[in-house]
C-alpha positions in Angstrom: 10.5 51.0 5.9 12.8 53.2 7.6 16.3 51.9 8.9 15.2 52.2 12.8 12.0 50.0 12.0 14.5 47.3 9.7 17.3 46.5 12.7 14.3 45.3 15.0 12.8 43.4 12.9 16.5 41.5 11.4 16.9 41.1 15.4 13.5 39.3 15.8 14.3 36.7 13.1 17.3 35.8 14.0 16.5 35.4 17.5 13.8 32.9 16.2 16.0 31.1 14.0 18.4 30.6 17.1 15.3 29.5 19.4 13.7 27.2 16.6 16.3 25.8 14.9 17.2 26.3 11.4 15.1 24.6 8.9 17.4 21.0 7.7 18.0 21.3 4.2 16.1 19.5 1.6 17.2 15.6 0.8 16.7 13.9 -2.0 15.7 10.2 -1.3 16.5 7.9 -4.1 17.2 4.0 -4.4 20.7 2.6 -4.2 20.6 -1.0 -5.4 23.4 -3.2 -5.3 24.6 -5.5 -8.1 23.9 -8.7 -5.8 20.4 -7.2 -5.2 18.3 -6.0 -2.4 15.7 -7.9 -0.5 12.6 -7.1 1.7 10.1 -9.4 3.3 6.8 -8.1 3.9 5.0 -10.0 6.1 1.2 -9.3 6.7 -1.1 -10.5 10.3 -4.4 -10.2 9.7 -6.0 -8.9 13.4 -8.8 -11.6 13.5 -6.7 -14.6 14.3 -9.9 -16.7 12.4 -9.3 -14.5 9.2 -11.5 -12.2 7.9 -13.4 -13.0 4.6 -15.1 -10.7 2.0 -19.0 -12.2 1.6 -20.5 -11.7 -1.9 -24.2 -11.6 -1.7 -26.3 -11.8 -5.7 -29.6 -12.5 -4.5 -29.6 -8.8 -3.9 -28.7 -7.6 -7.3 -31.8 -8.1 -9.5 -30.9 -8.8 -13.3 -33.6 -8.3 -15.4 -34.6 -11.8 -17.3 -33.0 -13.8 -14.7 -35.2 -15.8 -12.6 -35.1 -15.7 -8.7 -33.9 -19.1 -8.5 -30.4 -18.3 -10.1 -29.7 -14.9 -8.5 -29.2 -16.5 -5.0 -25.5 -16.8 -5.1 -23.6 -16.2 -1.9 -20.2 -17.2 -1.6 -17.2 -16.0 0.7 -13.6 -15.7 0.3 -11.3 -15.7 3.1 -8.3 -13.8 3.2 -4.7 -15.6 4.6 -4.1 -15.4 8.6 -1.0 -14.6 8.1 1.0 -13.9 4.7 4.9 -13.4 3.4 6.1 -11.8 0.5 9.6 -11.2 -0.4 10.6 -8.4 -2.8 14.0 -8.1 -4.5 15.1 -5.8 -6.1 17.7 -5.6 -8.7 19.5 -2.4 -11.2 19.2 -2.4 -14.7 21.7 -1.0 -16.8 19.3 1.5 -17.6 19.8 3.1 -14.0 16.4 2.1 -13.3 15.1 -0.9 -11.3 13.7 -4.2 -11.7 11.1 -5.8 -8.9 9.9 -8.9 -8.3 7.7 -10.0 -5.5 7.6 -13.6 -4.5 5.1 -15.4 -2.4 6.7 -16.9 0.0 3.9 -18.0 2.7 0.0 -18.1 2.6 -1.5 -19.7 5.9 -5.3 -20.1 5.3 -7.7 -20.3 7.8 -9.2 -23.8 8.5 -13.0 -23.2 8.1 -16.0 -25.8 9.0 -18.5 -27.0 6.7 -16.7 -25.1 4.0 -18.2 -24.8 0.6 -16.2 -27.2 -2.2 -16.2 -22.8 -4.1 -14.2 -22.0 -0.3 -11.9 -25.0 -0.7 -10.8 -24.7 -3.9 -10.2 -20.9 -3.4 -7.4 -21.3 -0.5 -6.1 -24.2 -2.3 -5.6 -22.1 -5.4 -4.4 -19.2 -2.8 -2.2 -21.7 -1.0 -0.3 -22.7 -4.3 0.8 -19.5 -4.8 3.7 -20.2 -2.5 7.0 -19.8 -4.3 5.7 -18.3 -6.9 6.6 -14.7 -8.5 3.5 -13.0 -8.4 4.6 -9.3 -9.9 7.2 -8.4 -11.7 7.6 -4.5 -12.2 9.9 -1.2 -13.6 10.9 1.7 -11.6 12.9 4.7 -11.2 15.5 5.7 -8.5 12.6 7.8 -7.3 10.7 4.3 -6.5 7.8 5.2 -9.5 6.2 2.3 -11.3 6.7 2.2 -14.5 5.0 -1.2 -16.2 1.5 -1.8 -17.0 0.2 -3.7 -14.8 -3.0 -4.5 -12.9 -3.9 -1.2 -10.7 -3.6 -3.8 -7.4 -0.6 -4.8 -8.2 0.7 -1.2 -8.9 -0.4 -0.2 -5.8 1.5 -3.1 -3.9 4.6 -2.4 -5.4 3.9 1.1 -5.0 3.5 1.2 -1.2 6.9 -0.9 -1.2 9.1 1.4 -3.3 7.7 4.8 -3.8 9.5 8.2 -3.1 9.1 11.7 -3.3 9.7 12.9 -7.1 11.9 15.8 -5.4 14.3 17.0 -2.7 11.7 17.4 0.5 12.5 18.6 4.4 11.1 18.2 7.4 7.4 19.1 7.2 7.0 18.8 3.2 3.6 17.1 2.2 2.9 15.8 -1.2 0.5 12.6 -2.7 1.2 9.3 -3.6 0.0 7.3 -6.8 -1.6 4.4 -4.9 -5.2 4.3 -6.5 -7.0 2.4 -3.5 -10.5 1.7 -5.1 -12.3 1.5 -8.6 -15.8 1.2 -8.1 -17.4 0.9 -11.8 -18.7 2.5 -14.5 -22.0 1.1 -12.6 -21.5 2.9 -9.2 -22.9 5.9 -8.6 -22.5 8.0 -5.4 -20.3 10.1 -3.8 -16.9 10.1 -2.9 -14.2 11.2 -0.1 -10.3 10.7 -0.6 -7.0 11.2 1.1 -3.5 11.4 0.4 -1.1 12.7 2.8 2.8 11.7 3.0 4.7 14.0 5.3 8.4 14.2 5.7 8.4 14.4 9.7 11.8 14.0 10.7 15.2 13.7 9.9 17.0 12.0 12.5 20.8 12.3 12.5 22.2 8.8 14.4 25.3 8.7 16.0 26.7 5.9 13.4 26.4 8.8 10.9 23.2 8.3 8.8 20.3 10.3 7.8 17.1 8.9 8.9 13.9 10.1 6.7 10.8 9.6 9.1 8.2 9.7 6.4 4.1 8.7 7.6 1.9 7.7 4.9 -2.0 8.3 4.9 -4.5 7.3 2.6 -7.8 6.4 2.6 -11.0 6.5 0.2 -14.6 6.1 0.7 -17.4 5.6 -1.4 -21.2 6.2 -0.5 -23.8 5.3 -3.4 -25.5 2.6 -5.1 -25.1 -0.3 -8.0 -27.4 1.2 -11.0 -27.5 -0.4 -14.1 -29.8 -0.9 -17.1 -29.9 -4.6 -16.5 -30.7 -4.1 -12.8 -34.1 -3.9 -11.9 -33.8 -2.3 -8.7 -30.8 -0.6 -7.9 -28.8 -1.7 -4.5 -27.3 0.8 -2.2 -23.7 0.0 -0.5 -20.7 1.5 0.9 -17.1 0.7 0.6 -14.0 1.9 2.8 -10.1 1.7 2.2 -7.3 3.3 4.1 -3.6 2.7 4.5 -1.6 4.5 7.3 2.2 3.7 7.6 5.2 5.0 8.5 8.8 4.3 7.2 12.2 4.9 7.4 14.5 5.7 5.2 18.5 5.5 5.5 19.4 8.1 2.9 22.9 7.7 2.5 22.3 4.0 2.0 19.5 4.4 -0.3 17.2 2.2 1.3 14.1 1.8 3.6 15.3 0.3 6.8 11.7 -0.4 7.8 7.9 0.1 7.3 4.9 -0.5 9.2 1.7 0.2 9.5 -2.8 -1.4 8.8 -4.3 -2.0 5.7 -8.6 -1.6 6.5 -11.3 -2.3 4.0 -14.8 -2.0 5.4 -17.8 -2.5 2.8 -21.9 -2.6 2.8 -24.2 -4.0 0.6 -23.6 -6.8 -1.9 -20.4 -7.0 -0.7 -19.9 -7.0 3.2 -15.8 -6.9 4.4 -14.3 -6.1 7.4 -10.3 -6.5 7.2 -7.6 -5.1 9.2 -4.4 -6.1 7.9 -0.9 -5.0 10.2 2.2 -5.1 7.8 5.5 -5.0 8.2 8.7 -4.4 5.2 12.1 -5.4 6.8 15.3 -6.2 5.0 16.4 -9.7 4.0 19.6 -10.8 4.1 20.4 -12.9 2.7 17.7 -13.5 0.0 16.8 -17.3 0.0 18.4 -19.4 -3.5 14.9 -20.4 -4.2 13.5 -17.0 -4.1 16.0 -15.7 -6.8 15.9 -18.2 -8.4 11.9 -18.3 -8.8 10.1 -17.5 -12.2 
């Protein structure tokens, strides 16, 4: 390129730069626990005040041998009208983190003519109140470490997890949340998505770095229930998605707030339709009882 063509073009950028905005540099989001501990309480409002309830229907799924009159099994489970969880988090010498997430409130709808299967269900539900429910490893970074049931992971998950790396404003990159497991019975077709975006960095007037970060995922299945035992197979669908957005304080090391729906929609044997709004704020100070919990 000749030296008349390279003086324009130097001229062009930097005029761009100066209209635009330079690109913020690249932070590196990591937690910052405290020896006394940090705590969250994640509440969840389901959006039917009645409470929505996933209905298992059998008498659809035909098992060879077994007569008709034992494959009519319906039963429904109700999920909570409204639910509170507290998670605190505490450092381990290590440099790592320990989590535990404690029940703190389970309001179950009041249901009619309820089934003595319904009953005992939101009573078992309901005594999960002051109880820890998951205990969990993680890195600075927020990334499970234990072995633990993939629901669980992906609770904790939603509540802790950063980027692996330094990220700016418009960075993309996937989470570890594994919404559904369908079965080595299930076959059909899937769609997935994982998106978290790095949006915006807001720089407050108190002196903190705000990380805008939204979080989209969702997973759909399309196929049928086909087993040797099954005489006929049965077709269904099932539907997942989590959207959020958070903030994160990055001096401070710690979210300042998340929000956002939790959806599951299914067809077939199993018939849901749940919209969950969530909220993660900070608690301070964490309750006695709540530490103290095992």
């Amino acid at each position: 390129m000749s030296r008349r063509h390279v003086l324009p073009t130097v001229l062009l950028l930097s005029l761009s730069t100066l209209l635009l905005g330079a690109a913020p540099p690249p932070v590196t989001l990591r937690w910052k626990v405290p020896p006394e501990s940090l705590g969250y309480e994640y509440t969840m409002a389901n959006a039917d005040p009645k409470g929505s309830s996933l209905r298992v229907d059998l008498s659809s799924l035909k098992l060879k041998g077994v007569p008709s009159s034992k494959r009519r099994q319906i039963f429904e489970i109700r999920e909570p009208t409204q639910s509170a969880m507290v998670l605190v988090l505490t450092p381990k010498p290590s440099g790592d983190v320990a989590a535990k997430l404690v029940v703190t409130q389970m309001d179950m709808p009041k249901v009619k003519g309820a089934s003595k299967q319904e009953q005992a269900m939101a009573k078992a539900m309901k005594s999960m109140e002051g109880t820890v429910q998951i205990r969990a490893s993680l890195t600075p970074s927020g990334l499970v470490t234990s072995d633990i049931k993939r629901e669980q992971r992906n609770l904790v998950a939603f509540m802790v997890e950063l980027p692996s790396k330094p990220v700016t404003v418009g960075d993309v990159w996937t989470h570890s949340a594994d919404l559904l497991k369908m079965g080595g019975s299930w076959q059909g077709e899937q769609e997935v998505l994982n998106r978290v975006e790095l949006v915006a960095l807001e720089h407050e007037a108190e002196g903190r770095t705000v990380a805008v970060i939204d979080f989209t995922l969702a997973e759909r299945h399309d196929g049928k229930i086909a087993h040797r035992e099954v005489e006929k197979s049965v077709p269904g669908m099932m539907e997942m998605s989590y959207v959020a957005r958070g903030e994160f304080l990055v001096e401070e090391g710690r979210w300042r707030r998340i929000a956002g729906q939790l959806s599951t929609v299914s067809k077939g044997m199993m018939t849901a339709n749940s919209v969950q709004h969530f909220v993660l704020a900070p608690l301070a100070p964490i309750p006695p009882e709540v530490l103290a919990a095992e």
